[in-house]
Steps between C-alpha positions, in 0.01 A plus 500: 500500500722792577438701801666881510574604813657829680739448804251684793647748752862365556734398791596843620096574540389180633634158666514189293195339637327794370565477144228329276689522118737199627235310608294524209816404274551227718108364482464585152810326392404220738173446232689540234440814385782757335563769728668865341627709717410880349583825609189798505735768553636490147355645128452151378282354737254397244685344294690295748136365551506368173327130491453525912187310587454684812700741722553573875606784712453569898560883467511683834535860642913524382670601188184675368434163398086612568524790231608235210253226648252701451556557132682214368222213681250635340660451156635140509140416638250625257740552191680259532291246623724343744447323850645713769510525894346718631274572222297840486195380685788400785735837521385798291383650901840433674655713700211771369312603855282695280434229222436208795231794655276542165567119401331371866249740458381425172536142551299518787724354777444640831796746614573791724388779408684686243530861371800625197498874399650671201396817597662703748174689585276214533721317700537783754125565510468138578752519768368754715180278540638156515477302797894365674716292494519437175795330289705630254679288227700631217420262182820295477687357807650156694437447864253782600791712446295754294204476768446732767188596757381866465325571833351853404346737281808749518745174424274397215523831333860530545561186267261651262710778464821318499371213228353753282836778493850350586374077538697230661703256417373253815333545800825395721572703762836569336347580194217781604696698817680788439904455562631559827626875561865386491480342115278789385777759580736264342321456222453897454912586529533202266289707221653856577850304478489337176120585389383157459238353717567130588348266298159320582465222681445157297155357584378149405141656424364789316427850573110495642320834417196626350259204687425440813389170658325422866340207601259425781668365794357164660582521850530177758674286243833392645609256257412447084415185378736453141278272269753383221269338206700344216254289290297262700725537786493672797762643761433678826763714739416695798717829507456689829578949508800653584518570865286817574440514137166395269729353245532143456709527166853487528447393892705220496263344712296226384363104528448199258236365731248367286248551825559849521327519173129524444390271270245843400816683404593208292184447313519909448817458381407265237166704402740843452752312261220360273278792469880670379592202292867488642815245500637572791339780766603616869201637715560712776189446702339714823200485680246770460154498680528062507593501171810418284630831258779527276759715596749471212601209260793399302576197231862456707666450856786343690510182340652328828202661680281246318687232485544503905121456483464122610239474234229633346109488405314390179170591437307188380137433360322239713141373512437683807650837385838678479759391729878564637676205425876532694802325369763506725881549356663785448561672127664750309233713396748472140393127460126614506611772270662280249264176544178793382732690237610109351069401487482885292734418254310127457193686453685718238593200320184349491339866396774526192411131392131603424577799343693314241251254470246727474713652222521204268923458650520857389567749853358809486641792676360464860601127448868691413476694829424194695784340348754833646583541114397846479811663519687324280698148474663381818853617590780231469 
């Protein structure tokens, strides 16, 4: 079978042991399988998908490679009927703070509180009532960069105001002060010198206006527990805040200790990735009134992060119940990846064989869009 995949983030984003495409190549080729390199970011994309069983792509935050996830995925899924990682079920919330908040909700998985305006007035009515601290996140973001604590009403309305007129780019402190007095005056004899202001700063994210987002803030938590489910398997980090900070994201500070982990926040864990019918899922999990809630979630993460796990739960059927079964070794969260993606495409197989059957040797047109023939006849 032939396997398209797109080279993920790069080595000028991200080390080597954080790339997943070469791995995959490497597995998949290891099985036998074809592997075609594509490329997203050009017209043809479909057609260099022509007679691809299945297709692969860790997208990330860079390159705006989110904005033609989110509308090519979609596509080679359910028109063309290929297997692909992550599939729709697995990544049409990532990197969406807003998307994640209505998705947990309506899927019934506990999580903090949780309240997004679109409307300016609403949003400042409920802020002169609300109770603080509260947290505000701006939809998109990496490493609680684009979180912040609000700590009164008066703070609260000022973002209102400033999401919902002139918006931000990122909730950086570089991004949302005003410039020192020094580069403001420069900046004004630069325009009445040659009339041209200087030109914007370059952002990795987009401009955030016209919403606003705050979440409930869970005090007394001074770590997250990161539950990584990919399948049947199960991997658990500790990841302590930032010094005088309630972040844990981005800290730097973390453990592989499998007995830091409560075997609770593993079985919850498990329970949140198959009520969402995901691949691959990361679970950033806090403590509110004795219970486990969901902060945020995302189908990827540092590869090596996982791997440096020393191993990792399943979730087996016995006669006595469910229980955590630990296998000790440490794994490329890639091999799970590929080993789940390979038992897909088998299934696919299997699914295209009856179809035939079923059809007298004759394929009909979902059997065609099993086959990845709906585009076309392969590419040499």
């Amino acid at each position: 079978m032939i396997v398209a995949i797109q080279p993920d983030l790069g080595p000028v984003h991200s080390p080597e042991r954080d790339r997943s495409s070469p791995r995959w190549a490497e597995l998949l080729e290891s099985a036998g399988h074809d592997v075609r390199v594509v490329d997203v970011y050009r017209a043809d994309i479909l057609d260099q998908l022509r007679g691809c069983d299945g297709f692969m792509w860790r997208h990330g935050h860079t390159r705006g490679m989110w904005h033609i996830a989110r509308r090519l995925l979609p596509i080679i899924e359910r028109e063309l009927g290929l297997v692909i990682y992550p599939d729709q079920n697995t990544c049409w919330h990532y990197d969406d703070k807003i998307a994640q908040a209505h998705l947990l909700k309506a899927a019934g998985i506990p999580a903090p509180k949780t309240w997004v305006w679109f409307d300016e007035a609403a949003a400042l009515e409920w802020a002169a009532s609300a109770a603080f601290p509260v947290v505000l996140k701006l939809w998109s973001g990496a490493q609680a960069s684009n979180v912040r604590l609000v700590h009164s009403a008066d703070e609260a309305v000022s973002w209102v105001r400033r999401l919902f007129s002139s918006g931000v780019h990122s909730l950086a402190d570089s991004d949302i002060n005003p410039l020192p007095w020094k580069r403001r005056l420069k900046e004004a004899a630069r325009v009445t010198v040659t009339g041209r202001a200087s030109p914007p700063p370059r952002h990795r994210w987009d401009l955030h206006k016209n919403y606003i987002l705050f979440q409930e803030f869970l005090p007394d938590n001074e770590y997250d527990t990161r539950i990584t489910v990919i399948g049947h398997r199960a991997f658990g980090i500790r990841r302590y805040n930032r010094p005088d900070d309630f972040r844990a994201s981005g800290s730097g500070l973390f453990e592989h200790d499998p007995a830091l982990i409560d075997p609770d926040a593993v079985r919850f864990g498990f329970e949140v990735a198959e009520r969402l019918g995901t691949q691959s899922l990361a679970l950033d999990i806090l403590r509110k009134d004795g219970r486990w809630v969901v902060a945020e979630i995302s189908y990827t993460y540092a590869s090596w992060a996982v791997h440096d796990c020393p191993g990792h739960w399943e979730f087996c059927e016995t006669a006595t119940g469910d229980e955590l079964e630990w296998h000790p070794g440490r794994m490329w969260p890639e091999e799970a990846q590929i080993a789940d993606f390979l038992e897909r495409l088998e299934q696919r197989q299997v699914r295209r064989k009856h179809a035939v059957l079923a059809n007298d040797g004759v394929p009909d047109v979902p059997a065609a869009r099993l086959r990845g023939d709906a585009t076309g006849p392969a590419r040499g």
